[in-house]
TIVO-2410 file (N, C-alpha, C; in nm, 3 decimals):
# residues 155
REC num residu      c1      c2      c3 atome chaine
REC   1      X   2.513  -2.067   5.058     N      A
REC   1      X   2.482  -2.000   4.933    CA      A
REC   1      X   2.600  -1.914   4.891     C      A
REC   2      X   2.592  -1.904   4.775     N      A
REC   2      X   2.766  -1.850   4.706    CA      A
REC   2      X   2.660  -1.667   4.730     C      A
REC   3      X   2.739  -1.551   4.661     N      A
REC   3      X   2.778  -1.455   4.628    CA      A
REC   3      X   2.631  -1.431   4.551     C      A
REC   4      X   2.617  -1.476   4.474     N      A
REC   4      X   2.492  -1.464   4.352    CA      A
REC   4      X   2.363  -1.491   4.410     C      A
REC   5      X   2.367  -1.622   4.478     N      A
REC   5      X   2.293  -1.709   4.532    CA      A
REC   5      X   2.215  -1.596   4.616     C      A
REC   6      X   2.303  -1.523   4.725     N      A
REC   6      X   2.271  -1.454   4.825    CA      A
REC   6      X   2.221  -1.322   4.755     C      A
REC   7      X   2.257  -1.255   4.681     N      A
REC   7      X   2.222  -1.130   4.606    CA      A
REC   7      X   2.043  -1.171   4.548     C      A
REC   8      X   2.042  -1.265   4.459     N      A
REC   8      X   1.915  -1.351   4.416    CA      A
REC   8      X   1.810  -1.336   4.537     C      A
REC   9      X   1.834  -1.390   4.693     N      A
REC   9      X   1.788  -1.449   4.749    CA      A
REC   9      X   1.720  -1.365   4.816     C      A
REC  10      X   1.843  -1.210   4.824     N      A
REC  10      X   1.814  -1.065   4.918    CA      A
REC  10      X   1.668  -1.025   4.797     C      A
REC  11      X   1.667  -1.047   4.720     N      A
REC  11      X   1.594  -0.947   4.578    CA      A
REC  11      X   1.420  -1.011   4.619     C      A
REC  12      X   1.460  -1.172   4.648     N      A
REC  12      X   1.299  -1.252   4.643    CA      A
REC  12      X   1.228  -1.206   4.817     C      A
REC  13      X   1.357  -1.177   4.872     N      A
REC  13      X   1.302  -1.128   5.053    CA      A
REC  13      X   1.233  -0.991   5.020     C      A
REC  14      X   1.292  -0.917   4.954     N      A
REC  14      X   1.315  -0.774   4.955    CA      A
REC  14      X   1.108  -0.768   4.926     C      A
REC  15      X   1.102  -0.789   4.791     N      A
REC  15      X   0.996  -0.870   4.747    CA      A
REC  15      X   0.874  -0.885   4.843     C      A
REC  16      X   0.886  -0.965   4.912     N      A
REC  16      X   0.805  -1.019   5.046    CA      A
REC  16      X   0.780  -0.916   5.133     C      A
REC  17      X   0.898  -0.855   5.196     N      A
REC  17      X   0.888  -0.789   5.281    CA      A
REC  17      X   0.733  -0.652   5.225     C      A
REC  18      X   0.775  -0.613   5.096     N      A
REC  18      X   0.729  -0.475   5.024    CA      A
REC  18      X   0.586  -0.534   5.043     C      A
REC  19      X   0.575  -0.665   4.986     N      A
REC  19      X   0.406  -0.737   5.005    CA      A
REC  19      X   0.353  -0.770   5.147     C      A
REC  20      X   0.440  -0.781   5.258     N      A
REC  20      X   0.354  -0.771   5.354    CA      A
REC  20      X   0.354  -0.632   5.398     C      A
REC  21      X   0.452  -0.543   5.392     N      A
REC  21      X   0.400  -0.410   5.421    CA      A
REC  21      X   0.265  -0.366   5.421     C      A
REC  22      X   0.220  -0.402   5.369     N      A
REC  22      X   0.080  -0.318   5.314    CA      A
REC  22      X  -0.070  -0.464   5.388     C      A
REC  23      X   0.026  -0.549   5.482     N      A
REC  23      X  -0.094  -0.590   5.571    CA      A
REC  23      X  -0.051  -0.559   5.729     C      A
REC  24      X  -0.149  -0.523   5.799     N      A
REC  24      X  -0.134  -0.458   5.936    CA      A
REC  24      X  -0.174  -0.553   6.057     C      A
REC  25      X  -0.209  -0.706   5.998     N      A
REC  25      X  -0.219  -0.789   6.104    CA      A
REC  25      X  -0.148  -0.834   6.184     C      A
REC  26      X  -0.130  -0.886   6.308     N      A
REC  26      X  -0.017  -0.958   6.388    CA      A
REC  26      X   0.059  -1.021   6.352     C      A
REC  27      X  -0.056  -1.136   6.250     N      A
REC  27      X   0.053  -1.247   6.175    CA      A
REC  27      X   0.163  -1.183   6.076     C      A
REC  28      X   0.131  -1.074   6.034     N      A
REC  28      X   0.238  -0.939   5.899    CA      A
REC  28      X   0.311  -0.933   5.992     C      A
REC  29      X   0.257  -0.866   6.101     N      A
REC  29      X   0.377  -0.840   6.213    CA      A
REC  29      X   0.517  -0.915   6.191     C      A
REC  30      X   0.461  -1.018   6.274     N      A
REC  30      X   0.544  -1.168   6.264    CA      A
REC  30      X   0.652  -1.197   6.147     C      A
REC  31      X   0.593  -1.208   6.066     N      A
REC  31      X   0.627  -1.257   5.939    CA      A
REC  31      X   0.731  -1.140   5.841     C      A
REC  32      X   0.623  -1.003   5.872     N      A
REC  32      X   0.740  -0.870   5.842    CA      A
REC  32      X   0.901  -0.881   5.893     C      A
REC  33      X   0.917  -0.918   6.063     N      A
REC  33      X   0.995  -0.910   6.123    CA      A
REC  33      X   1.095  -1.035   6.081     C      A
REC  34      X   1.027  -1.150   6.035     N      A
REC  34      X   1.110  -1.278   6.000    CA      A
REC  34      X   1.168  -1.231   5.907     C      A
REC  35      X   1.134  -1.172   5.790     N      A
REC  35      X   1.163  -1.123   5.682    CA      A
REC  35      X   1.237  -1.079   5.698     C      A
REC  36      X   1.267  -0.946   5.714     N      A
REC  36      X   1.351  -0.829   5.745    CA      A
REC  36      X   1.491  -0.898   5.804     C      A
REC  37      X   1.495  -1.003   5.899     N      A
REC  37      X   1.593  -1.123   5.975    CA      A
REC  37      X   1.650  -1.106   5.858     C      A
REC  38      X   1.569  -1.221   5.777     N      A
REC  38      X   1.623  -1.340   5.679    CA      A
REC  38      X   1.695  -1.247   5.587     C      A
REC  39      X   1.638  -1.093   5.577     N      A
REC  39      X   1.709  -1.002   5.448    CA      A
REC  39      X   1.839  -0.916   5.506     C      A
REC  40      X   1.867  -0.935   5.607     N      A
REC  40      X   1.992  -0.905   5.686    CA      A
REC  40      X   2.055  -0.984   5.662     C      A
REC  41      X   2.031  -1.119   5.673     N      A
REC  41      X   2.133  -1.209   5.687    CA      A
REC  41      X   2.187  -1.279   5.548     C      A
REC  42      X   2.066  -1.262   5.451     N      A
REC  42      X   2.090  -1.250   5.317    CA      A
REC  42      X   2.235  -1.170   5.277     C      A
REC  43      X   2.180  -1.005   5.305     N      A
REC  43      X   2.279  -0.916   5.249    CA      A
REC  43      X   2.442  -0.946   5.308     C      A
REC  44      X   2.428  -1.044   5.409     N      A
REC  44      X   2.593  -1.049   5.450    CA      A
REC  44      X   2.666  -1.155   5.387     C      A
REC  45      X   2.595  -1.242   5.308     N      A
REC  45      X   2.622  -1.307   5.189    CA      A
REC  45      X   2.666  -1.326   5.051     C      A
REC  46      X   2.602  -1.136   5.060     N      A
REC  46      X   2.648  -1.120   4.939    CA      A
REC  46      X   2.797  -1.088   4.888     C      A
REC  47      X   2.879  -1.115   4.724     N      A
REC  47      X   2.990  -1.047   4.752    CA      A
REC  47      X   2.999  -0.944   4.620     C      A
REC  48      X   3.020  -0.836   4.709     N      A
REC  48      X   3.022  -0.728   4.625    CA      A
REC  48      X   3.165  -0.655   4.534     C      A
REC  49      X   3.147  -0.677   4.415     N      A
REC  49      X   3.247  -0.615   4.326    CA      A
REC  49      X   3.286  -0.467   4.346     C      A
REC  50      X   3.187  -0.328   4.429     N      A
REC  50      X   3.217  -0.233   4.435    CA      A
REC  50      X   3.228  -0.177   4.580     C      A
REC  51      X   3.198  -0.091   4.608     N      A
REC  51      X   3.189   0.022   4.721    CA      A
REC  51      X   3.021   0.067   4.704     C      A
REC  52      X   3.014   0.110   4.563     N      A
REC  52      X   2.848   0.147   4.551    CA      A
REC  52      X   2.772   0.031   4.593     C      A
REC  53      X   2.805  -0.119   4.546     N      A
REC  53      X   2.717  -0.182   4.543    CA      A
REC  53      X   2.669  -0.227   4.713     C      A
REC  54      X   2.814  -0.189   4.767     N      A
REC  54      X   2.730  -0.261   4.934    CA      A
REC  54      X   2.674  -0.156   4.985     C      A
REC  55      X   2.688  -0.023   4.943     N      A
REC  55      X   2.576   0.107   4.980    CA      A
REC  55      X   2.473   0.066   4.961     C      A
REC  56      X   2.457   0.001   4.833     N      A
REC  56      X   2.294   0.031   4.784    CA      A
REC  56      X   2.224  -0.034   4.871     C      A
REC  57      X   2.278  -0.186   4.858     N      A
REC  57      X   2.216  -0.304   4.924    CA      A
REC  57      X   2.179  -0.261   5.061     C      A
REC  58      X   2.302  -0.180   5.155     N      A
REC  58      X   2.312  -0.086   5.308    CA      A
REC  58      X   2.187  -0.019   5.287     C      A
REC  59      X   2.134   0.034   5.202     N      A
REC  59      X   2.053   0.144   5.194    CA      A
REC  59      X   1.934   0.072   5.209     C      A
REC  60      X   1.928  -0.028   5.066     N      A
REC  60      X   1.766  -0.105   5.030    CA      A
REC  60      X   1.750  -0.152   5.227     C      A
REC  61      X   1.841  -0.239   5.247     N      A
REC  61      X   1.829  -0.282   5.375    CA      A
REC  61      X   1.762  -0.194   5.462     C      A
REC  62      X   1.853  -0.058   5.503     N      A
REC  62      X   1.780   0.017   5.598    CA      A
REC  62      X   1.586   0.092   5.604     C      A
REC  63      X   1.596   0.051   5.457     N      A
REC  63      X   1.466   0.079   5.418    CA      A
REC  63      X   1.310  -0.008   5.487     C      A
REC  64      X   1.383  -0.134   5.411     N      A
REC  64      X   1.334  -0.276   5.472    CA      A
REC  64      X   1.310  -0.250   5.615     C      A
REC  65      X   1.417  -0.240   5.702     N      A
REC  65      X   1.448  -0.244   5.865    CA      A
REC  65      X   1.335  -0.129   5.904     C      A
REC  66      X   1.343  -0.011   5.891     N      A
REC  66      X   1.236   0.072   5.941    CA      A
REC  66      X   1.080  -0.005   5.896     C      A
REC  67      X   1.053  -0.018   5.795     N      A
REC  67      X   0.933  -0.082   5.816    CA      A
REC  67      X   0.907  -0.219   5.898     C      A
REC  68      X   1.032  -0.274   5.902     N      A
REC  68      X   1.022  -0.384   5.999    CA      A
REC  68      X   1.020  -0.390   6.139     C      A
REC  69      X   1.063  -0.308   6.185     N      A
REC  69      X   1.092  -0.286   6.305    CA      A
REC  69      X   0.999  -0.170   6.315     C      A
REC  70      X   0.918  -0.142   6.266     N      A
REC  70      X   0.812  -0.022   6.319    CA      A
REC  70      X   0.713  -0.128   6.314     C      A
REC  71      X   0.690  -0.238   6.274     N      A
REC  71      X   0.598  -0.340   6.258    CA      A
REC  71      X   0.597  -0.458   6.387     C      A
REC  72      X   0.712  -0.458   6.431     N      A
REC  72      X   0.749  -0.559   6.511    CA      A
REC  72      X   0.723  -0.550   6.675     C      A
REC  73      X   0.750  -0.407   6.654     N      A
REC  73      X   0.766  -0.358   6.799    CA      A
REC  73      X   0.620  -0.326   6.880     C      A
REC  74      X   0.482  -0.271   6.849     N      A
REC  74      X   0.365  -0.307   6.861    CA      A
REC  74      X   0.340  -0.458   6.919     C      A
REC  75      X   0.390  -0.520   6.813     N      A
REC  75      X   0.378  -0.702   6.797    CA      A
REC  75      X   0.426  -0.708   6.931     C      A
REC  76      X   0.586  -0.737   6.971     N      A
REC  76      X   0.657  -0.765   7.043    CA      A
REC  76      X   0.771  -0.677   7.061     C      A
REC  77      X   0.819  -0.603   7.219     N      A
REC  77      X   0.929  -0.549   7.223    CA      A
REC  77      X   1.041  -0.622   7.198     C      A
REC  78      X   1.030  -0.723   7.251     N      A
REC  78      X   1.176  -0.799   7.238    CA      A
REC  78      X   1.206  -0.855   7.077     C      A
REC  79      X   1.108  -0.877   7.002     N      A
REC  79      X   1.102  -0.838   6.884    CA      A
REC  79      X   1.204  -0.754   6.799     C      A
REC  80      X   1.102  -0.644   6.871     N      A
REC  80      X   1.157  -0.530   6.769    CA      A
REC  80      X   1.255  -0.475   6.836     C      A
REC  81      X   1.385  -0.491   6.882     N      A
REC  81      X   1.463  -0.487   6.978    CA      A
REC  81      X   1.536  -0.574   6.933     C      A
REC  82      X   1.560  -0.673   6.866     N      A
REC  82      X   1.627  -0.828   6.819    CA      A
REC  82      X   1.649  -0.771   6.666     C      A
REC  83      X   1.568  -0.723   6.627     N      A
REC  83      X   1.541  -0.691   6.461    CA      A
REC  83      X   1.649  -0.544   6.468     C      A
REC  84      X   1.610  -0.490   6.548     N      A
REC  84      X   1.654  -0.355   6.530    CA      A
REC  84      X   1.802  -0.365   6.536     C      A
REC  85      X   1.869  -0.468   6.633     N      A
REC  85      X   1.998  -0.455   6.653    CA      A
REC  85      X   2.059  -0.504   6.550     C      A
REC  86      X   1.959  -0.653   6.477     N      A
REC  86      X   2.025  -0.721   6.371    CA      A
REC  86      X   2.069  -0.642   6.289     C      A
REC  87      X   1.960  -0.571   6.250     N      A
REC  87      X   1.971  -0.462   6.124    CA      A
REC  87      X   2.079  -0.376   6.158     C      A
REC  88      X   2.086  -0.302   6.255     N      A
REC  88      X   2.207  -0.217   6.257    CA      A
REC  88      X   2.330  -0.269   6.258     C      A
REC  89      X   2.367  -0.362   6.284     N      A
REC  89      X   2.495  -0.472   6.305    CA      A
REC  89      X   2.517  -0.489   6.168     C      A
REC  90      X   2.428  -0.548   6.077     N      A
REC  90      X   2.436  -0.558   5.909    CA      A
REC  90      X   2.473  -0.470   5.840     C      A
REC  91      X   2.383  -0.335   5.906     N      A
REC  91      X   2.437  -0.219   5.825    CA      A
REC  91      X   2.628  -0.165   5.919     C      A
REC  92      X   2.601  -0.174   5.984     N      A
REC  92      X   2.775  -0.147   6.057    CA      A
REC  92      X   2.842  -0.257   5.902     C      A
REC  93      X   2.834  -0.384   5.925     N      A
REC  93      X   2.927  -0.453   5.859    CA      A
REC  93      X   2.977  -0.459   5.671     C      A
REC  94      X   2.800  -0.375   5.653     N      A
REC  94      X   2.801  -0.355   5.509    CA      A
REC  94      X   2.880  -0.228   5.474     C      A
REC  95      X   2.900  -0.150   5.583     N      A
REC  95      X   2.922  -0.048   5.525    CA      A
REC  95      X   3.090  -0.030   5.584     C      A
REC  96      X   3.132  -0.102   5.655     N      A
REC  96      X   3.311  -0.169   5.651    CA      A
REC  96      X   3.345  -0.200   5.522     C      A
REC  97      X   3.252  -0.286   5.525     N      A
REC  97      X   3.256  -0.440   5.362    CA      A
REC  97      X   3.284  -0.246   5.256     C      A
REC  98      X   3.214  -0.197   5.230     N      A
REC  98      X   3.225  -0.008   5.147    CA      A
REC  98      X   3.352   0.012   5.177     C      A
REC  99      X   3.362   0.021   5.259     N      A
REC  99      X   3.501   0.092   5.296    CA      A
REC  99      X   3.630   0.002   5.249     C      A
REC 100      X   3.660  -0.105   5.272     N      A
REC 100      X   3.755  -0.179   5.218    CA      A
REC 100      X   3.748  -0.213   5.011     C      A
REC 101      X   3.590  -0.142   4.989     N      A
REC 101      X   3.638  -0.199   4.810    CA      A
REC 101      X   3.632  -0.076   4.774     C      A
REC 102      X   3.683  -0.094   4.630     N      A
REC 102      X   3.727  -0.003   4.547    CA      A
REC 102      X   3.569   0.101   4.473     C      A
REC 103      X   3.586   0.205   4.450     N      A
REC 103      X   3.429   0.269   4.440    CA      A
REC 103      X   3.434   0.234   4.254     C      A
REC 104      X   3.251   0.225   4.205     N      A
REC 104      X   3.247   0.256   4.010    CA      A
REC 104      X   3.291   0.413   4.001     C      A
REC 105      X   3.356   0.378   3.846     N      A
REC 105      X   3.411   0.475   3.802    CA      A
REC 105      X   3.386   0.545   3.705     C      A
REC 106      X   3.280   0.614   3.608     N      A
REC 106      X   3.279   0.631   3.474    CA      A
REC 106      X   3.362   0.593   3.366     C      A
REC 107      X   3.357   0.544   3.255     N      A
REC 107      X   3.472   0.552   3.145    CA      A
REC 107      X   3.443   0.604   3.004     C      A
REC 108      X   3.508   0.697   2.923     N      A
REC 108      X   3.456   0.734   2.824    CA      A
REC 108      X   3.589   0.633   2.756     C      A
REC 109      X   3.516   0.553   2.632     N      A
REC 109      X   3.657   0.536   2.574    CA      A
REC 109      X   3.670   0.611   2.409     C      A
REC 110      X   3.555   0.650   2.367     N      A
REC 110      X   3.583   0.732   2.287    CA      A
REC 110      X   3.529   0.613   2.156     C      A
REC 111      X   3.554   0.492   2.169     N      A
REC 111      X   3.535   0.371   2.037    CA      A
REC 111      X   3.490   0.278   2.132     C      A
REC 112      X   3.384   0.192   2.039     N      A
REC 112      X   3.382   0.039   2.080    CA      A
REC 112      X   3.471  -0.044   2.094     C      A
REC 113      X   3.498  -0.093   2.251     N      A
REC 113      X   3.584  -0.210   2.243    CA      A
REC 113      X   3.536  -0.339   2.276     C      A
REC 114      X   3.628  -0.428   2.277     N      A
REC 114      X   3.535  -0.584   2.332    CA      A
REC 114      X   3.588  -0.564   2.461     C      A
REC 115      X   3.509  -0.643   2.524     N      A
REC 115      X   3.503  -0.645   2.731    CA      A
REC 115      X   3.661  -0.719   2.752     C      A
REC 116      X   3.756  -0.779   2.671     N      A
REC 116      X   3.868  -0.859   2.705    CA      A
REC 116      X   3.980  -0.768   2.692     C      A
REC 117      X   3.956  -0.689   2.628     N      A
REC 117      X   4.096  -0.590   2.586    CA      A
REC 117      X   4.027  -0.442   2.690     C      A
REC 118      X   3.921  -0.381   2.751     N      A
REC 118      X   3.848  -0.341   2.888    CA      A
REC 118      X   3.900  -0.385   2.981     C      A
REC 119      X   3.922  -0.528   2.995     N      A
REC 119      X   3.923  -0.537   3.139    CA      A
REC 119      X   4.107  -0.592   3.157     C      A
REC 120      X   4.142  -0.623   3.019     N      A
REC 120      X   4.313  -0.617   3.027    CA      A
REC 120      X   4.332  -0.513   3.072     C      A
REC 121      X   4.301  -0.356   3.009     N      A
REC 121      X   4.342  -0.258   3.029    CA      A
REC 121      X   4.326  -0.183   3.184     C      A
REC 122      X   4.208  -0.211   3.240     N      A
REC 122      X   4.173  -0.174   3.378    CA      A
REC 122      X   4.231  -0.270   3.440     C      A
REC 123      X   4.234  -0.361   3.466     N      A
REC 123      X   4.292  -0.464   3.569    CA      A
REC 123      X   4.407  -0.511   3.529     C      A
REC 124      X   4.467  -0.507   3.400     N      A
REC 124      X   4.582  -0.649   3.395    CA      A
REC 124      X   4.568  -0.819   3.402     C      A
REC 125      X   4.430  -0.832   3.378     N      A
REC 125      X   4.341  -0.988   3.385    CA      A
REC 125      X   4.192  -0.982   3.303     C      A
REC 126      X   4.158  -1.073   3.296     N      A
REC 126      X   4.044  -1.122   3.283    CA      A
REC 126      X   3.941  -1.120   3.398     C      A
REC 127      X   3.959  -1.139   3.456     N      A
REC 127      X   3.912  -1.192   3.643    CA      A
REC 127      X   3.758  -1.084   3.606     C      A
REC 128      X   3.750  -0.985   3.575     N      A
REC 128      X   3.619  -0.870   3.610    CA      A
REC 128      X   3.561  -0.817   3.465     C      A
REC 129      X   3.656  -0.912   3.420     N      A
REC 129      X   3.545  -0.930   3.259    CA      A
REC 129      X   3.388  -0.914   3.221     C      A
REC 130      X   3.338  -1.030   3.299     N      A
REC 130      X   3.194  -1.010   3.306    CA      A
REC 130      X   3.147  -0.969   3.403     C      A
REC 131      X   3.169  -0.887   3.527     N      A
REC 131      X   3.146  -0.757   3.551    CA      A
REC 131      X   3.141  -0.670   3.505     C      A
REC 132      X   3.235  -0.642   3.415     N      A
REC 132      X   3.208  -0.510   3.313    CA      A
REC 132      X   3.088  -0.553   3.203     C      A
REC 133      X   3.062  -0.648   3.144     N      A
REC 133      X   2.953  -0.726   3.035    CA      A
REC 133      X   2.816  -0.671   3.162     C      A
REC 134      X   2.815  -0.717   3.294     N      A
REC 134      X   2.661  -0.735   3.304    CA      A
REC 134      X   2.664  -0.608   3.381     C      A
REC 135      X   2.744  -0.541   3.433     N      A
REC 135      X   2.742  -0.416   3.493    CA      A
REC 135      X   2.683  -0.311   3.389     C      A
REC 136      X   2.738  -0.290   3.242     N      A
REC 136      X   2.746  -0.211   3.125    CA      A
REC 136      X   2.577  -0.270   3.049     C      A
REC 137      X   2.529  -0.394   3.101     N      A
REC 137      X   2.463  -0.493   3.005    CA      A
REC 137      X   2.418  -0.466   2.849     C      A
REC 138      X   2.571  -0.522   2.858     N      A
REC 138      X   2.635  -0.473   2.715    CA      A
REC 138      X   2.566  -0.625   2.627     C      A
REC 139      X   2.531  -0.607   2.519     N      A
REC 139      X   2.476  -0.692   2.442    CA      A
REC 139      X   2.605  -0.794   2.391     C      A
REC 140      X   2.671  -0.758   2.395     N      A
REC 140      X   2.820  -0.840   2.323    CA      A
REC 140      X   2.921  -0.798   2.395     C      A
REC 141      X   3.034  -0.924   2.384     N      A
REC 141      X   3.136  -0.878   2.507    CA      A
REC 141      X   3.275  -0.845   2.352     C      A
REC 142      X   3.196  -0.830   2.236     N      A
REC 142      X   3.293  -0.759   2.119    CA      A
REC 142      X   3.279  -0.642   2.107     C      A
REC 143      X   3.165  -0.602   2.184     N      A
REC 143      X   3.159  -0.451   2.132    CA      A
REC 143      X   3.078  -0.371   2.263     C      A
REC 144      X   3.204  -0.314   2.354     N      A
REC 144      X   3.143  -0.245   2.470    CA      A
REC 144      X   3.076  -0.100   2.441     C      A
REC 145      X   2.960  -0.034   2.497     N      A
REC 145      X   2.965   0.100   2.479    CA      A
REC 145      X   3.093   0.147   2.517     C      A
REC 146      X   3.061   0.304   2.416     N      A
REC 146      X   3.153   0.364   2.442    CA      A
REC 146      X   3.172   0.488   2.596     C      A
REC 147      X   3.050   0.437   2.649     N      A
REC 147      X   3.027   0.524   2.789    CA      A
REC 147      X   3.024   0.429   2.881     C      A
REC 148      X   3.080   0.382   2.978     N      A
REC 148      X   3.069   0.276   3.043    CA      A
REC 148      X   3.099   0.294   3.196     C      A
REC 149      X   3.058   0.216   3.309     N      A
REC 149      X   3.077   0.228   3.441    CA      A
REC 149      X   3.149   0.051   3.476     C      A
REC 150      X   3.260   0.117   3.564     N      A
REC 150      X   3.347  -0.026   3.580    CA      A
REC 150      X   3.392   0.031   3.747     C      A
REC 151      X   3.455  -0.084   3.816     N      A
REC 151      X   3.497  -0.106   3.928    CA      A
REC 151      X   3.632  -0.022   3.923     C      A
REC 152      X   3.666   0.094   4.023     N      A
REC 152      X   3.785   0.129   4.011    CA      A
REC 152      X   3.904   0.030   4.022     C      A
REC 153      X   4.025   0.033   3.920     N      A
REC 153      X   4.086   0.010   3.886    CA      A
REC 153      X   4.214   0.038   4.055     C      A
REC 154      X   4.266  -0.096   4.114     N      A
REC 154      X   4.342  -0.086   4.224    CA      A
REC 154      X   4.477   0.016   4.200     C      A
REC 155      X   4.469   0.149   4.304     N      A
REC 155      X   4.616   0.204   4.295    CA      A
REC 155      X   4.710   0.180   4.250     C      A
***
């Protein structure tokens, strides 16, 4: 699965996981703990344009993981012991993956611009064009707000 694919895929787990929360049977157990797997292994799939964005995902994750692993471990130690490490290993790697990108930045520009002459000006390319369009979800890529959040711009 590409970048998108995996982001998509973390959102429909994430999903699941929140709906079995709220059942306390063995089989939830089970199934909590598969989950919680599959949404680890999701999030290392994903590819992230910022620094915020692999926090968040680090974060939603660790959220997920405590209910999973408070679910699992009742069930099965070795379980919740397998889950627990996954999860922390994901979050170790998500939060490297933070450390190596660039953090969002506010931008005031004062006028409407279009997203092509934006992202000339921050980058020197096109390449994060529509990053700035669905980041801003700006209705037109002719006419950006004039308050906007973009990927810091490389040293």
């Amino acid at each position: 699965a590409d970048g998108a694919e995996a982001a998509t895929l973390f959102g429909l787990i994430e999903a699941e996981v929140a709906s079995v929360a709220l059942d306390a049977s063995p089989l939830a157990a089970a199934e909590m703990a598969f989950a919680v797997g599959a949404l680890a292994v999701a999030a290392l799939g994903i590819d992230f344009a910022a620094s915020n964005d692999a926090a968040a995902i680090r974060a939603r994750l660790a959220t997920a993981a405590v209910a999973g692993v408070a679910a699992a471990y009742p069930a099965d130690v070795t379980v919740g012991e397998w889950l627990s490490g996954l999860t922390l290993d994901t979050a170790a790697a998500l939060s490297q993956e933070a450390a190596s990108l660039n953090p969002l930045v506010r931008i005031e520009t004062g006028a409407p611009l279009p997203a092509a002459l934006l992202a000339w000006k921050l980058y020197g390319s096109l390449d994060k064009m529509s990053d700035l369009i669905a980041r801003n979800k700006a209705g037109s890529a002719l006419m950006m707000p004039t308050q906007l959040v973009a990927v810091a711009p490389d040293a």
